[in-house]
C-alpha positions in Angstrom: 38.3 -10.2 -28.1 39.7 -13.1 -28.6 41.5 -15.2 -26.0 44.9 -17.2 -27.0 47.4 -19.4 -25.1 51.2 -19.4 -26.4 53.4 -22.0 -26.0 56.6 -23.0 -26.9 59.9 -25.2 -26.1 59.1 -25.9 -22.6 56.5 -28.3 -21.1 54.4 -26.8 -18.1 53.0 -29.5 -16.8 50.2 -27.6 -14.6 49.0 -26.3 -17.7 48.1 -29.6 -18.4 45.4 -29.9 -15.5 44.0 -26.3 -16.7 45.7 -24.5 -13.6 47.3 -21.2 -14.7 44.7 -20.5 -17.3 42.8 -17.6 -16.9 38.9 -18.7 -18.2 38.9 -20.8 -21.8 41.4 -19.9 -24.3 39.8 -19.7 -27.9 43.4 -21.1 -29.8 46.0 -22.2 -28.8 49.5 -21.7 -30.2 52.6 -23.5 -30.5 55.9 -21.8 -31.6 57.6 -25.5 -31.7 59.3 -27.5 -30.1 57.3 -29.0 -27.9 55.8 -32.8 -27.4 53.0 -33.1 -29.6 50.9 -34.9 -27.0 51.0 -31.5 -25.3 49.5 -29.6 -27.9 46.9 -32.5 -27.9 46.0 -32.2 -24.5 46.1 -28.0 -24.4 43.5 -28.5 -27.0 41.4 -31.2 -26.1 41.3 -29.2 -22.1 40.7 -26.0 -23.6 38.1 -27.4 -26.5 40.4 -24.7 -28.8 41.6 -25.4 -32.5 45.7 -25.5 -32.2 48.0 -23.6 -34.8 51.6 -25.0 -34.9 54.8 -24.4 -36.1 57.7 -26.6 -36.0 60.6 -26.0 -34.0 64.3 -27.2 -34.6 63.4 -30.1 -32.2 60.7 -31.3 -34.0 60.1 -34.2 -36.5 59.9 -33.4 -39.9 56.6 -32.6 -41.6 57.7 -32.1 -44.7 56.1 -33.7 -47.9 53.1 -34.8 -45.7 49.4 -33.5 -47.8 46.2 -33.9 -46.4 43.2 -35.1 -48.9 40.0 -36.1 -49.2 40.9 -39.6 -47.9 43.6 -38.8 -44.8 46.8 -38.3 -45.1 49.7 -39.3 -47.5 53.3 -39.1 -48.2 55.2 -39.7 -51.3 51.6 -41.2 -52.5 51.7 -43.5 -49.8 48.5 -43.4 -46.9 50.3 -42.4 -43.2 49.2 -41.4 -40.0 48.7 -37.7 -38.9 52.2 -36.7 -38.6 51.8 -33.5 -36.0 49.4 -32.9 -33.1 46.2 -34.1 -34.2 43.5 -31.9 -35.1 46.0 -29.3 -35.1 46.6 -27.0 -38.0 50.8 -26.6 -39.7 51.0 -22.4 -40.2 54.4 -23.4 -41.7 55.2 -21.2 -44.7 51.1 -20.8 -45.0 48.6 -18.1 -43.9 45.7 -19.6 -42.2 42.3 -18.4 -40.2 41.1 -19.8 -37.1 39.1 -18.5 -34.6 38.2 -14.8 -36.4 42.1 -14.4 -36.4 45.0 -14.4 -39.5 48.3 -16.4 -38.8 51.3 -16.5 -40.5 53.8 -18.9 -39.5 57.5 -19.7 -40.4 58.6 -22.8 -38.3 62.3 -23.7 -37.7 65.9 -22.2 -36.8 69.4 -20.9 -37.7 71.1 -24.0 -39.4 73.6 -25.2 -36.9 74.1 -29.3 -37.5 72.5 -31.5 -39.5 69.3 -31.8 -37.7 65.8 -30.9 -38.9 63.5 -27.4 -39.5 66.8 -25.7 -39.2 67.5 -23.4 -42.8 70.5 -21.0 -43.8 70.0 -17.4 -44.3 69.3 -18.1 -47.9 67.0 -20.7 -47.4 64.9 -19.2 -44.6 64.7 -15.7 -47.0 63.6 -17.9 -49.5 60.8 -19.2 -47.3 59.6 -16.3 -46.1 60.1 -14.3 -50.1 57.0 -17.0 -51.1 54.7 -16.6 -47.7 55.2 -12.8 -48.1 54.2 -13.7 -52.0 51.4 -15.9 -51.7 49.8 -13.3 -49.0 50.0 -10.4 -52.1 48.7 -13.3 -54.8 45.8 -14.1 -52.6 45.0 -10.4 -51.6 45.2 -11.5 -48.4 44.7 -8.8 -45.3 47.3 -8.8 -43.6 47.7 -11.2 -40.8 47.1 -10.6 -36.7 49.8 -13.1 -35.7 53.3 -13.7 -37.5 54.1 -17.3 -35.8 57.4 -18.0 -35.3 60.0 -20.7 -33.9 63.2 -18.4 -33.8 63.1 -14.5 -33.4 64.5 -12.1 -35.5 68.4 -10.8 -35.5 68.7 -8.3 -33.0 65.0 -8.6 -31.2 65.3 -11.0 -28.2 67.8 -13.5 -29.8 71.0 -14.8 -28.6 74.6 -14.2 -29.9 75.3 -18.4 -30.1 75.4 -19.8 -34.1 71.9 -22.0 -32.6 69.8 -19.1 -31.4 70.8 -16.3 -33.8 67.5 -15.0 -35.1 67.0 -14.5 -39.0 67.0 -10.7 -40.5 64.8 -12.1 -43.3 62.1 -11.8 -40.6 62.5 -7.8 -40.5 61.7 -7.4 -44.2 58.6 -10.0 -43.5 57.2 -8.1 -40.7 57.1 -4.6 -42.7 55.3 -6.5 -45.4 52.8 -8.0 -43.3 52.8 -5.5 -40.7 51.1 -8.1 -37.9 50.4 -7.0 -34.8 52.7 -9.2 -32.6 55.4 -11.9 -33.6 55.3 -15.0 -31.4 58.4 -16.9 -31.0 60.1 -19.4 -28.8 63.9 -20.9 -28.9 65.4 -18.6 -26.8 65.4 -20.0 -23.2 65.5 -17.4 -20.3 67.3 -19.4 -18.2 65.4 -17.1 -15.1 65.0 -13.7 -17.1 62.4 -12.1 -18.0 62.4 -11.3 -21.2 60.7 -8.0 -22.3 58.5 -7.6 -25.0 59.7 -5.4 -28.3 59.2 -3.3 -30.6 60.0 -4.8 -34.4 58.9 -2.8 -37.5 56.9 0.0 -37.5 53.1 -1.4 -35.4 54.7 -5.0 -34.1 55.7 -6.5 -30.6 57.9 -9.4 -30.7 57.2 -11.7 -27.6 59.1 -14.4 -26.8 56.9 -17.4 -25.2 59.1 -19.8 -23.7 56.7 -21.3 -21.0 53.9 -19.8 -22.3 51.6 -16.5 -22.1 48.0 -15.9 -22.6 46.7 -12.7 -24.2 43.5 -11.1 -25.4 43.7 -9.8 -29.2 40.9 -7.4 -30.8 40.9 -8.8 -34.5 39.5 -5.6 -35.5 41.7 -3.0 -33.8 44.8 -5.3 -33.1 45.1 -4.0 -29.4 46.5 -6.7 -27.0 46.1 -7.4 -23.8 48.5 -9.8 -21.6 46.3 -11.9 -19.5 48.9 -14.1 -17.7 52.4 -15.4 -18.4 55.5 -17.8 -16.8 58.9 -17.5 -18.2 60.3 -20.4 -18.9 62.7 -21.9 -16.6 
C-alpha cells in the first residue's frame, strides 16, 4: 500500500506541525493552488517526494526546463520556479513512489490570469498527454491529477469553476483509478466522492485527504480527510 496526502487550494495550517496525519505519508500531492512553501514543508515533515500541479492561482511555469546544470528559461540560468524538490505532473506522466500520475494543472478560462485554458485549448492539452501515454506504451496511470474537475462531476455552474468535458474522454483512455482535484471550495459541504468513467472515483480535496492505494490492484482506502472551509 501506498500511503498519500492530497492537497489543494486551502492552507491547513495544523498539517504543517504533522497533526492530522495518520503515520508517514509516502507522496504527497498537490492539485494547485496552494503556497509553494507549503508543499515544501508537507514534504520536508513527511520526508515524501511532492507531485504538483498548478492551479489558476498559481505563477506560471511555463517555458522553465530543467538540465544538467539547474534550471533555465528562454536559455537564461533561474531559480527553481515551483516547490523545491517537487516534481510538475503538468501535461506529463510521471512515477514516484511505485505509483503512475498523470496530471493536467489549471482552469476554465475566465480573465486574463494564468493556468486558465479554453475548451479548445485544455482538449488540446489533454489530446497530447493521452498521446504521449500510447507513444510511450505507457500502463496506464494510478492517479489522474487534476486542478479543476470534470463537467458534471463535483463542479460548479459559475463560468470560474465549470469543470472541462475533455476530462471524460481522458479518463476512459487512461482509465486511472481515482481523479484528484481541487478548485471547487465547499464552503461547509461535504462533498462526496464519484463515479466518472467506467473504474474511476473523482475526489475533490479541498483541505486535504489521505488515502492508502494498492498500485497493483488499485483498491483505495480513505485514511482521514477535512473539507475545506
Amino acid at each position: 500500500m501506498v500511503r498519500v496526502l492530497a492537497v489543494a487550494d486551502e492552507v491547513v495550517d495544523s498539517l504543517t506541525y504533522g497533526v492530522g496525519i495518520d503515520a508517514r505519508p509516502d507522496l504527497i500531492l498537490g492539485a494547485g493552488d496552494l503556497p509553494f512553501d507549503y508543499l515544501e514543508i508537507l514534504s520536508s515533515l513527511c520526508d515524501a517526494p511532492c507531485v504538483f500541479v498548478p492551479g489558476n492561482h498559481d505563477r506560471d511555469l511555463r517555458g522553465y526546463r530543467r538540465g544538467r546544470t539547474g534550471w533555465t528559461r528562454a536559455g537564461l540560468p533561474s531559480a527553481d520556479p515551483g516547490p523545491r524538490g517537487a516534481i510538475n505532473a503538468d501535461g506529463r506522466t510521471v512515477t514516484v513512489a511505485g505509483l503512475r500520475i498523470s496530471g493536467l494543472g489549471g482552469s476554465r478560462r475566465y480573465n486574463d490570469g494564468t493556468n486558465q485554458y479554453t475548451d479548445t485549448q485544455q482538449r488540446l492539452r489533454s489530446m497530447r498527454l493521452r498521446c504521449t501515454a500510447a507513444l510511450r506504451n505507457t500502463a496506464r496511470p494510478h492517479i489522474l491529477l487534476t486542478h479543476s474537475p470534470a463537467r458534471g462531476v463535483g463542479d460548479g455552474d459559475d463560468a470560474p469553476h465549470r469543470g472541462f468535458d475533455c476530462f471524460h474522454p481522458l479518463v476512459r483512455s487512461l482509465k486511472p483509478a481515482v481523479l484528484v482535484h481541487g478548485h471547487v471550495h465547499p464552503y461547509g459541504t461535504r462533498p462526496e466522492d464519484l463515479p466518472i468513467g467506467e473504474s474511476t472515483t473523482s475526489m475533490n480535496v479541498v483541505g486535504y485527504c489521505q488515502f492508502d492505494i494498492d498500485p497493483a490492484t488499485r483498491d483505495i482506502d480513505i485514511v482521514r480527510r477535512r473539507h475545506g472551509a
